[in-house]
N, C-alpha and C positions, 0 to 999 in steps of 0.2 A: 611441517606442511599441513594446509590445510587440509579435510576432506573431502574426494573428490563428490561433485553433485554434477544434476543434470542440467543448471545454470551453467556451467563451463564446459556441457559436451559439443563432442564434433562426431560428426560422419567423417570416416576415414577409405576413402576409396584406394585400395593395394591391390597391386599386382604382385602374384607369390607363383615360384616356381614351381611347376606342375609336379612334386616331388614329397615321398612322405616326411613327415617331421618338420614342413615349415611352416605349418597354421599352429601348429604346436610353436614353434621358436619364436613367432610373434605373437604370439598370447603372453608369452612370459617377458620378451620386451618390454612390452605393455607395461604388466605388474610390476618389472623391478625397476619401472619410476615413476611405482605411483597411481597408475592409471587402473579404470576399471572399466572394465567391457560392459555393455548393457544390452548388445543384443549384435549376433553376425548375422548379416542379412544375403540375401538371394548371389550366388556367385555363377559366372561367368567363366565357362573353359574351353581354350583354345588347345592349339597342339603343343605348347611346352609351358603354359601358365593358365593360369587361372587370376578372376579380379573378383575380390570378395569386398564389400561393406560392412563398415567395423565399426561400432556405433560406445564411441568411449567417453565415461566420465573422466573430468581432470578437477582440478582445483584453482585454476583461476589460466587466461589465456598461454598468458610464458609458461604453466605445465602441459599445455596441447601442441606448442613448440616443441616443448621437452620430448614430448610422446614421439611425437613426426619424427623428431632427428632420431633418437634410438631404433624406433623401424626402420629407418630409412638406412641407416647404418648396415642391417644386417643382409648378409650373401643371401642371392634369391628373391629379396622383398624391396618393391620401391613403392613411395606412397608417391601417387598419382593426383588426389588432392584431399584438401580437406575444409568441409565446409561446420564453419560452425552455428551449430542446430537452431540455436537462441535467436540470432542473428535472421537466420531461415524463415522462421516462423513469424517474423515483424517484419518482414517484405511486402509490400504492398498493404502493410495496415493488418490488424487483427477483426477487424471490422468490414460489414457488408450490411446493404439495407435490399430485404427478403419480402415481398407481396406476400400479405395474408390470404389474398384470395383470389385464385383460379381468374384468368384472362381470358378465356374460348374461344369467345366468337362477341360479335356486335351487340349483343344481348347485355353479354356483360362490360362491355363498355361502355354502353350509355347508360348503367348502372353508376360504376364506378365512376366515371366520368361524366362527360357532358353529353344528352342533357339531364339527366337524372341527379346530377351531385346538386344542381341548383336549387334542388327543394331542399337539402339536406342541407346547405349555404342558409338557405332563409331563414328557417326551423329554428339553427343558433344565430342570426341576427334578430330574432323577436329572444331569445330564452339563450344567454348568452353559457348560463351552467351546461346547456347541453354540449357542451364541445369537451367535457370531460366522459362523456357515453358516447359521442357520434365523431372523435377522429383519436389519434395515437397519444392524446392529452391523457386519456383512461388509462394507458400501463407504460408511460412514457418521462421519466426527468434527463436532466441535463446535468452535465455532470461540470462543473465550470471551476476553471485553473487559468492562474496567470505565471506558475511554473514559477514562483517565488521561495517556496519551501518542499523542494520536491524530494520526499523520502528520507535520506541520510545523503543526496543530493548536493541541498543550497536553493540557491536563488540559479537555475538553468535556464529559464526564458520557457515562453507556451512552447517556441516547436519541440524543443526534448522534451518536456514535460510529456507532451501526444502519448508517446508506449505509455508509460504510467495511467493513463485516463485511459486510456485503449484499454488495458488489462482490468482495470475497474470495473468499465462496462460490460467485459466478459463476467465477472464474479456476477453483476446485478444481475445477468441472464439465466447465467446455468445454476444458483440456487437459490432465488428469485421468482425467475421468469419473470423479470421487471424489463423491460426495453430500455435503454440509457444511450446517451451519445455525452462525448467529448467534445466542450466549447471550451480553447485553449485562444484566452485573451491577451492580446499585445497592449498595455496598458503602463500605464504609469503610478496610480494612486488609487486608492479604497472606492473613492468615488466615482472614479470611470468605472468599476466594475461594478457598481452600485447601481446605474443610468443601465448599460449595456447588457444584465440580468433583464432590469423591469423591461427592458423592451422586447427580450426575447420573450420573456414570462408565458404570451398567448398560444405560444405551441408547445408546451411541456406542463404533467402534471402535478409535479414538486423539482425541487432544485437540491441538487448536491454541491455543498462547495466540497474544494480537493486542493489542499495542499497551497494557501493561500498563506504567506509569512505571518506571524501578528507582530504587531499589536491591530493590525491591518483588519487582520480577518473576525475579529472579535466587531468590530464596525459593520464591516459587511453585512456578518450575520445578523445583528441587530438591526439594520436598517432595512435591509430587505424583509425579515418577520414582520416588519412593521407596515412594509411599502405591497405589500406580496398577499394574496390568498388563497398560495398553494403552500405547502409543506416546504418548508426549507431548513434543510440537514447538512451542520457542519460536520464533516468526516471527523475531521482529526478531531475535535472536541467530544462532538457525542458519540461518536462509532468508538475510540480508545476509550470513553469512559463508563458506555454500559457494559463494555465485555470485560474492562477492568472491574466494575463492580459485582459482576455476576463471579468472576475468579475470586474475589472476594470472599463473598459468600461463604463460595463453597473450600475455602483455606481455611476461614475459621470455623466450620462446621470437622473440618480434620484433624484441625491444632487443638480444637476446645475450648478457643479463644472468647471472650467476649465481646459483640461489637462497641457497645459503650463504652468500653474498660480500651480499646484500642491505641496505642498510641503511633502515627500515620508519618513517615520522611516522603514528601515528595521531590526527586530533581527531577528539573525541568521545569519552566514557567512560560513554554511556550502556550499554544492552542491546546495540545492535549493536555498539558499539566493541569494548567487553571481550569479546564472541566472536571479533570479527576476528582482536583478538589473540590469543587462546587455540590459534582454527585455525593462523594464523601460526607460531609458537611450534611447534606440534603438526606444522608442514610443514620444521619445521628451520632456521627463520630464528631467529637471535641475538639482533638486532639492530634492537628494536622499541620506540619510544617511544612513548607515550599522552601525548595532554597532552587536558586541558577548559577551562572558563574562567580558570582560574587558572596555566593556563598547563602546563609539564611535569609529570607526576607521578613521583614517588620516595620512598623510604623516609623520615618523616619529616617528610614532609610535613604542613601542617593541611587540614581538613579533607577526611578519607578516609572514607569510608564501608567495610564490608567489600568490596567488591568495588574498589574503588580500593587498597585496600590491598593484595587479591591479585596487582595491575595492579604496584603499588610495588617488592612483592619477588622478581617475576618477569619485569620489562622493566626499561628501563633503564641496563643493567649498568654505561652510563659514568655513572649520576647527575648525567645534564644536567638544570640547575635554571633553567628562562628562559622566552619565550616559545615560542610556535607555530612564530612565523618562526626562530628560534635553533636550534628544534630542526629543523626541514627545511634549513636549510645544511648541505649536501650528501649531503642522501638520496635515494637512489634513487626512494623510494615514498612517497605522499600519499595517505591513505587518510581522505576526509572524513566524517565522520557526526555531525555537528553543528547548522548553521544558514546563513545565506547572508551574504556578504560578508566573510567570516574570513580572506579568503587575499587575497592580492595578485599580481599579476602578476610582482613583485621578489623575493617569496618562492617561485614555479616559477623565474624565473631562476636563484635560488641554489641551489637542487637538484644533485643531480650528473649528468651527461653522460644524453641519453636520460631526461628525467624518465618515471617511469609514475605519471601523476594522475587517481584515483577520487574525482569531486567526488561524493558521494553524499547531499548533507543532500537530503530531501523536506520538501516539494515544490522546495523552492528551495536548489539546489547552493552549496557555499560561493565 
């Protein structure tokens, strides 16, 4: 069984006989399947019971079943409900929009409002830059998903996609303090999302994409760089590959490795692969293979999309044509962004002295 986290807990609201030795007897319930308590909250006593809140990790939903029915089994203790936490916390959105500034009285109304905002209207209709100083354009992007590659996911459509974007825009806040929102587009193709960026463009300070399939999203981002004169940051390409490169770094400052002397297995040739290697390349490493389901990629290969074919004629320079495992026989570096169970234990054996291994597929490492 898995480890229990707080991804899988619940609040467990019981009722336990007013008697010594049963907060005790459901504690060890608990334990002997599994579960792990993280915190008993405020309890409630009548004349033959008492109702306590039991706040337990599990390890995935059918083990907080598990948990319920073992308490619930036992003489004295019935579980009354159980809400799970996760679930809780994404009720009505993770998200809320907060005034910066005090509402009083009429003073500050026709400040903020009308008719005072009309001079501030004007100001950016002569001097259009100012709308990056004079509205939420200054600490504000937009975070935009068409729920095509979400996570370890798939293709779930914008409305699932929402908590993913939601949770993002918390990260950009609390360390940050960046302001971000979630624009989760019903779209069909690279170019509707291409049209429907530039026009939102005039009220956000740069653009986050998130989680956009490729070969799709490698479009996107080039066309809006182009179309665009805010910042525009593809997550999965450059977020997975400056923090991939910074772990980098500092691997081979531990192994004693050389970066020149490196030799680099990339799986995965999605959006984040092909930055990986891009950054890689860009750091002075030679000596970087890509491989995806079909194993190595190279000049020649079938089925390349364009950006595997950038991948073709700019890695691989010994044109190894084999598997995943053929091509990590004796590389230094494992750099995964794929799916889970790809690699084997036999394939870091074969690696060279000091492996340095970034299992990176989300949610589940290869």
């Amino acid at each position: 069984m898995s480890r229990p986290t707080a991804a899988f807990s619940a609040t467990l609201e019981v009722e336990l006989a007013h008697e010594p030795g049963t907060l005790g007897r459901l504690c060890t319930a608990i334990g002997d399947v599994g579960g792990n308590i993280r915190s008993l909250r405020g309890f409630t006593v009548t004349a033959g019971s008492l109702r306590e809140e039991v706040v337990v990790d599990a390890a995935s939903e059918a083990h907080v079943d598990e948990i319920c029915e073992a308490v619930d089994g036992l003489e004295g203790i019935k579980v009354i409900s159980a809400v799970d936490r996760t679930f809780k916390i994404h009720e009505g959105g993770k998200l809320e929009t907060i005034s910066r500034i005090p509402l009083r009285d009429a003073d500050d109304l026709s400040m903020a409002y009308t008719p005072g905002v009309a001079r501030v209207c004007m100001a950016i209709h002569e001097d259009e830059a100012a709308s990056h100083e004079l509205t939420i354009r200054k600490n504000t992007v937009a975070i935009v998903s068409d729920g095509t590659a979400v996570l370890g996911l798939g293709d779930i459509g914008p409305e699932a996609a929402m908590p993913v974007m939601e949770g993002k825009a918390l990260l950009f806040k609390e360390f940050a303090d960046v302001d971000a929102f979630p624009i989760c587009l019903d779209v069909e193709t690279p170019e509707q999302i291409i049209e429907t960026v530039i026009r939102l463009a005039p009220t956000f300070g740069g653009i986050n994409l998130e989680d956009i399939a490729a070969p799709g999203a490698f479009e996107v981002e080039a066309e809006l760089r182009r179309a665009l004169d805010i910042p525009v940051f593809h997550d999965d390409q450059h977020g997975t590959a400056v923090v991939a490169l910074a772990a980098l770094e500092n691997s081979v400052r531990l192994t004693g490795k050389d970066f020149k002397d490196l030799r680099c297995v990339i799986l995965g040739a999605g959006a984040a692969g092909v930055a990986c290697a891009k950054i890689l390349l860009g750091r002075g490493i030679g000596d970087v293979v890509v491989c995806d389901r079909q194993g190595t990629i190279y000049p020649g290969r079938d089925n390349l999309n364009a950006a595997k074919e950038w991948i073709a004629h700019n890695t691989n320079t010994d044109q190894i044509a084999g598997t995943v495992a053929q091509a990590m026989a004796g590389a230094d570096v494992f750099m995964g962004l794929s799916g889970p169970g790809l690699v084997t234990r036999d394939d870091v054996a074969a690696m060279a002295d000091k492996p340095i291994v970034f299992a990176m597929a989300n949610p589940d490492p290869e």
